[in-house]
C-alpha positions, -999 to 999 in steps of 0.1 A, spaced: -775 376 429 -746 361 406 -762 359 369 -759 329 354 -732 312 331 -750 308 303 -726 317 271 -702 293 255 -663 302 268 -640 323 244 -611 311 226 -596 331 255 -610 318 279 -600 283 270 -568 293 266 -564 302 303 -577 275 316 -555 257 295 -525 278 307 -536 267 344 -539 230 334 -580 227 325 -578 201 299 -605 176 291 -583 145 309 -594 111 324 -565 87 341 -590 56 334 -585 59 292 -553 58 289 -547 27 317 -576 7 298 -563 16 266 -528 4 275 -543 -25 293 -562 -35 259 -529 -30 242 -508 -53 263 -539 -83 267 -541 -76 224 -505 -87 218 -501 -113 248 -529 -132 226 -517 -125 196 -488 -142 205 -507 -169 222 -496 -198 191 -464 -188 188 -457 -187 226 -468 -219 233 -444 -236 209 -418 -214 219 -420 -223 252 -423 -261 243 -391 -261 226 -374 -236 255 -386 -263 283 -371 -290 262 -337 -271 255 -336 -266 290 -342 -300 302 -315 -317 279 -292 -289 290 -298 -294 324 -291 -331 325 -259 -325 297 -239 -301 316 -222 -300 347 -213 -263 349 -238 -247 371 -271 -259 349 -291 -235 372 -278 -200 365 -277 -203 327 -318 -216 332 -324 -191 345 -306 -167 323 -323 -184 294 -358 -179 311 -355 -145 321 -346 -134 282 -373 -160 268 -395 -138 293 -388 -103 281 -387 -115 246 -426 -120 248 -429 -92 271 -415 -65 256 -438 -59 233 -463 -59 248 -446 -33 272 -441 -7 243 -473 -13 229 -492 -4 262 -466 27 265 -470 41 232 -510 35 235 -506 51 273 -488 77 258 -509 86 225 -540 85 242 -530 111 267 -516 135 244 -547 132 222 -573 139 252 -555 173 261 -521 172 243 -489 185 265 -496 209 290 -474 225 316 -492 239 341 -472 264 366 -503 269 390 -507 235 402 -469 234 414 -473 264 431 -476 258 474 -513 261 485 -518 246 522 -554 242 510 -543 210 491 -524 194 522 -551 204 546 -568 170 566 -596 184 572 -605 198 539 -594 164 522 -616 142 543 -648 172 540 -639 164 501 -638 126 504 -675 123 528 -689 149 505 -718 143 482 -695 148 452 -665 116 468 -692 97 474 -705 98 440 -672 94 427 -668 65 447 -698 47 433 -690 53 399 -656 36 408 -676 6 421 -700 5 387 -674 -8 368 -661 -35 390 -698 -47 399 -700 -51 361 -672 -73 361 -677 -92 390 -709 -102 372 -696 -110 342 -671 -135 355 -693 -148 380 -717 -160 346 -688 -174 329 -678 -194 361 -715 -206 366 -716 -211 326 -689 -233 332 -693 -248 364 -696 -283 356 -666 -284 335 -643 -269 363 -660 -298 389 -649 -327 364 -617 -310 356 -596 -327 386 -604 -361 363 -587 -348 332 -550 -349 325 -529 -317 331 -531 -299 296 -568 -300 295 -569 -287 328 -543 -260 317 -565 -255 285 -596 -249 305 -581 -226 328 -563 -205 302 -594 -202 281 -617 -189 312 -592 -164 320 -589 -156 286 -633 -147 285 -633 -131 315 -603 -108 306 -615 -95 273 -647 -90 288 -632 -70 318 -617 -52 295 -644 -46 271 -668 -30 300 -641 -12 312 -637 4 275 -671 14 274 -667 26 313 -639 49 301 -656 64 273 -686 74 294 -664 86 322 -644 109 292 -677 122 281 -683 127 317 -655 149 323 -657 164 290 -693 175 301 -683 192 335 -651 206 313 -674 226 292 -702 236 323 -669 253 337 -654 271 312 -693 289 303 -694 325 311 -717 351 322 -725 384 304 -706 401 327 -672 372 320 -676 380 281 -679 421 288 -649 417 318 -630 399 288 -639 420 261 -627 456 283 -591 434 294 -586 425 256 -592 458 241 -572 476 266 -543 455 256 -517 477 232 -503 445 214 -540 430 211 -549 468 194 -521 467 173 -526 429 165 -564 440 153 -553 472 130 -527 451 118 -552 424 106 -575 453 94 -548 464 70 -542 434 57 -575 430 50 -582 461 34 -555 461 12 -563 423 0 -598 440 -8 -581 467 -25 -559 442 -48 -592 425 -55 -610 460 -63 -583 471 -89 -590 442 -107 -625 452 -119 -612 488 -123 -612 503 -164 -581 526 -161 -552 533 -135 -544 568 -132 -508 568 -116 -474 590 -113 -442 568 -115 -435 553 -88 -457 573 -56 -492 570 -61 -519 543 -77 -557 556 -85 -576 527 -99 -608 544 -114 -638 519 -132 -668 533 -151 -696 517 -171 -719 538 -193 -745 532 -171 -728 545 -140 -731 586 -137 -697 592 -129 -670 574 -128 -660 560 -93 -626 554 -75 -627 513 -68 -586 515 -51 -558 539 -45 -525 540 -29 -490 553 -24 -454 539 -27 -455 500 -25 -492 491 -24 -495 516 -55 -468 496 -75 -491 462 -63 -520 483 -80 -501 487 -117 -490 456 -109 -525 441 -109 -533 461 -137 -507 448 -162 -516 414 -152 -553 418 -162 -546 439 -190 -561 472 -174 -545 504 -191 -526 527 -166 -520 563 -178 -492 585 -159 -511 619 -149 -485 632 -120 -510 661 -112 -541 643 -118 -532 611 -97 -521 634 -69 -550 654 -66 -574 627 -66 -556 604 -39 -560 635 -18 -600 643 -24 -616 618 -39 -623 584 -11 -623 551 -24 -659 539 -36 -671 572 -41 -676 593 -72 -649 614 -85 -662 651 -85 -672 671 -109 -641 695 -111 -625 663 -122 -648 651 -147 -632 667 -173 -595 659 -167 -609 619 -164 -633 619 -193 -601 628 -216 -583 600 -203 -614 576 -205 -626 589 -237 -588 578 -254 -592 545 -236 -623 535 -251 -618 549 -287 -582 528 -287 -604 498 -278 -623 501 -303 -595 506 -327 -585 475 -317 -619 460 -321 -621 472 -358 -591 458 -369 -595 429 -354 -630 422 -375 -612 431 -402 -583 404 -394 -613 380 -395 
């Protein structure tokens, strides 16, 4: 019996599906969106079209009956730039919508799997099992949801304004044209405006199934975890990373440390004690160039550092950090701490007596 999927998919596992083009991704967004987009700037450019097109009819018509070089052709020259000057727009703004909303469901993916030949895909048989199948048939009602929705819709705006369009062969042509304009004009935005909501139930949809797919199983996550640590660059990635770490704690240790016990250039013992520890303790060391970020730490924060060759070698070999320096070494370290804290209060002293 398989065991259940019941754990949320790794960052790894999202990746791969990624990799074989998995992406939270609905066509039906992006055409509504760019739909909404084009109907938006069409009526925002509603006024201005109309008067536009007014004065373009009338050029026309005084052109037409002044010239005598083929009226017809430049017309129509005129009327086909009059037409893209209005529809451009509205062109580029459903594009870039088109566009924007795409790359923000699942951003750009190339995906070598699906281009690879599978006769599964091009098989009849399979393809018309899929499209009787519980899962086309459902598919096929949600498709009709939408449109049922919208053939309600206008049907109540029509019956809402039935009376108006059976008296409208007794009205002169522009309030015919106004009445027609301004029930397309309801019904589209409404269209549209189910369709919107449509879209964003269908994303969360598909978002929803995205997620139920990528799950795992215990036996996924420990598949995953054996494949990831048996990979050399993911174990050297991971003891890189601990390094870093380690040495930014180390950095951040020598700062609460009360002398640095160090050769010239090769080694860095940062050693802290309080008089109510019982020995003092090693908080960092190091060699070479993390031991020169040690004294470097140290002169920024005003820690003393006291050259002891011997001494700072012998304790980077025996003593661990974060563990007590031992007692063959107490003596050796008391002297050092013991000139540190009398010069300290040196200073102390004459600075009272400054005051």
């Amino acid at each position: 019996m398989s065991e259940h999927k019941t754990e949320k998919p790794t960052p790894r596992r999202r990746q791969k599906a990624r990799e074989q083009g998995q992406v939270v991704r609905t066509r039906e967004l992006p055409s509504v969106l760019a739909a909404a987009a084009a109907f938006g700037i069409f009526a925002w450019q509603a006024s201005h079209a109309v008067e536009a097109w007014r004065g373009f009819l009338r050029s026309s018509l005084e052109f037409s009956l002044q010239s005598t070089l083929q009226p017809a052709s430049a017309v129509f020259l005129w009327t086909s730039v009059e037409l893209l000057r209005w529809a451009v727009p509205a062109m580029v703004g459903a594009f870039t919508i088109a566009l924007a909303s795409s790359l923000a469901q699942g951003g750009f993916t190339f995906a070598t799997d699906p281009l690879t030949p599978n006769l599964k895909r091009i098989n009849p048989v399979a393809k018309l099992q899929q499209l009787f199948s519980l899962s086309g048939l459902s598919g096929l009602l949600k498709s009709l949801l939408p449109f049922s929705a919208m053939a309600y819709c206008g049907a109540r705006v029509i019956m809402r304004e039935w009376p108006a369009i059976i008296s409208a062969s007794n009205v002169d042509l522009f309030s015919f044209l106004r009445l027609t304009f301004a029930l397309l004009f309801e019904v589209t935005w409404k269209s549209l405006l189910i369709l919107l909501v449509w879209a964003a139930i269908d994303y969360l949809l598909v978002w929803r199934k995205h997620e139920s797919d990528l799950r795992m199983s215990k036996d996924d996550l420990r598949q995953e975890y054996k494949e990831t640590e048996g990979n050399p660059a993911v174990k050297s990635r991971i003891r890189q990373l601990q390094r870093r770490i380690r040495r930014a704690q180390m950095l951040r240790d020598a700062q609460t440390a009360t002398v640095v016990i160090a050769n010239p250039t090769h080694f860095a013992i940062a050693v802290r004690y309080e008089l109510d520890m019982p020995a003092p303790m090693v908080v960092a060391k190091a060699r070479d160039l993390l031991a020169l970020q040690i004294k470097e730490v140290a002169r920024w924060h005003g820690i003393p550092i006291v050259e002891n060759p011997p001494l700072a070698q012998l304790m980077y070999r025996v003593v661990p950090v974060g563990r007590e320096i031992p007692a063959k070494l107490y003596t050796a370290v008391a002297e050092i701490l013991a000139v540190i804290f009398r010069a300290q209060a040196k200073v102390r002293q004459d600075a009272k007596r400054t005051k």
